[in-house]
Phi, psi and omega in degrees: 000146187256123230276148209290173155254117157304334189221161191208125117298100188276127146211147198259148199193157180198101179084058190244007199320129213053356151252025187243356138323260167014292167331298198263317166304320160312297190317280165338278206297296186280026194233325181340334160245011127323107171318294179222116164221217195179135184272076128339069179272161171230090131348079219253089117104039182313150168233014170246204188286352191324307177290338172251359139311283151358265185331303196302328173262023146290309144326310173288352199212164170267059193243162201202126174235125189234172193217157194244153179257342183200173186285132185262324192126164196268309201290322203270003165300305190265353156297302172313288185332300202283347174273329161281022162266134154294315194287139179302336183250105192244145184267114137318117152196160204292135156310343187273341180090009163296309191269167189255133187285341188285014178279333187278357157295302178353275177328298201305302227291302162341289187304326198245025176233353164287335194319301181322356174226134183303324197285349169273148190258318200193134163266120184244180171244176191234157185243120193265345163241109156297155173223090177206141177331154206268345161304315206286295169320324168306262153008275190285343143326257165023276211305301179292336170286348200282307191317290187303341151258355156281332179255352140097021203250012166070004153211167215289318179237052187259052138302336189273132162265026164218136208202145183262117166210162146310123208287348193266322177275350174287316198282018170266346193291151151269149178249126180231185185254170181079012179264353157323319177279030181214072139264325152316314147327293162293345292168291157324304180298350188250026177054030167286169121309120194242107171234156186257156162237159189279158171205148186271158218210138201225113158355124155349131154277275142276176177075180166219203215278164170261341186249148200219152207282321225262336216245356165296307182309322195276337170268329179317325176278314206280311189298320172310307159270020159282320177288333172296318202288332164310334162320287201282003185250022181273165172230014202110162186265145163195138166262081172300153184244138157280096220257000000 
């Protein structure tokens, strides 16, 4: 019989042909005393090798390649991930090889000493030297402060995708697109516990960016006040009982 998997790493990625080998490899390699997981990539609607880089490390790796026929968006990449992990604990991080992967025993570690409490949900990481253009930094200083003070959610990055949760407190979230960056919020509105950790943060590898300062902007207000309202049309935590 083949040993269950607790944990699945999800990453959602488009158009990453050359960095999603590395990657995928990385992953592995900081995963090494894990009994059992699984890699998950999704592919949301690549037109370059991605998907057949990918395929190709299957013999090699503990992997799942799942694909979009066209682009859907980050949040709904990873949503498709996350409804396909077998592990009960599922991990986040960008396709691109910006966040580091030897970070992710951190988190688990963080996540599992936490476990005794139900209420925690998610563990993120903060990323503490961004190495992205100084607009882009600029832009999200800007972006989190505006964020952290209307939604009140404490916290500093939630641009970094890699981040440790319960695969059962996601699939409780609503889902809209763009919801990935308000998933700390939300993960709050559903009366989870949310902790941070500093996480290390890496140059591009190949390829460029898929997001640009100006087209952030433009959805960014509209997601915003879509999340007070969810916020304020919330009713409360409640634990039903079974009698």
């Amino acid at each position: 019989m083949p040993e269950a998997v607790e944990l699945s790493v999800v990453v959602p990625v488009k158009d990453e042909a050359g960095n999603v080998a590395p990657l995928a490899r990385e992953i592995a390699a900081a995963l090494k005393h894990e009994a059992a997981y699984e890699i998950v990539f999704v592919d949301d609607g690549s037109t370059d090798a991605t998907a057949a880089e990918l395929i190709a490390l299957k013999p090699e790796l503990p992997l799942r390649v799942l694909g979009h026929a066209h682009n859907l968006g980050q949040s709904r990449a990873i949503r498709t991930g996350v409804r396909a992990a077998k592990g009960v604990i599922v991990v986040t991080l960008d396709g691109d090889g910006q966040n580091d992967p030897a970070d992710i025993p951190k988190l688990l570690s963080l996540f599992r000493e936490s476990a005794a409490n139900p209420h925690l949900g998610m563990v993120a990481g903060e990323r503490a030297k961004r190495q992205d253009v100084w607009r882009k930094r600029a832009a999200s200083r800007l972006g989190n402060a505006i964020r952290r003070t209307l939604l009140n959610d404490t916290a500093k990055d939630t641009g970094c995708g890699l981040k440790v949760f319960r695969r059962e407190a996601f699939l409780a979230l609503p889902y809209f697109d763009h919801m990935h960056r308000y998933l700390i919020t939300l993960m709050l509105r559903e009366g989870y516990e949310v902790r941070f950790i500093p996480v290390n943060h890496r140059p591009r590898g190949t390829g460029r960016s898929k997001y640009g300062v100006l087209d952030r902007l433009a959805v960014g207000f509209s997601d915003l006040a879509g999340v007070i309202w969810l916020k304020r049309r919330h009713r409360g935590h409640d634990t039903p009982k079974e009698y």
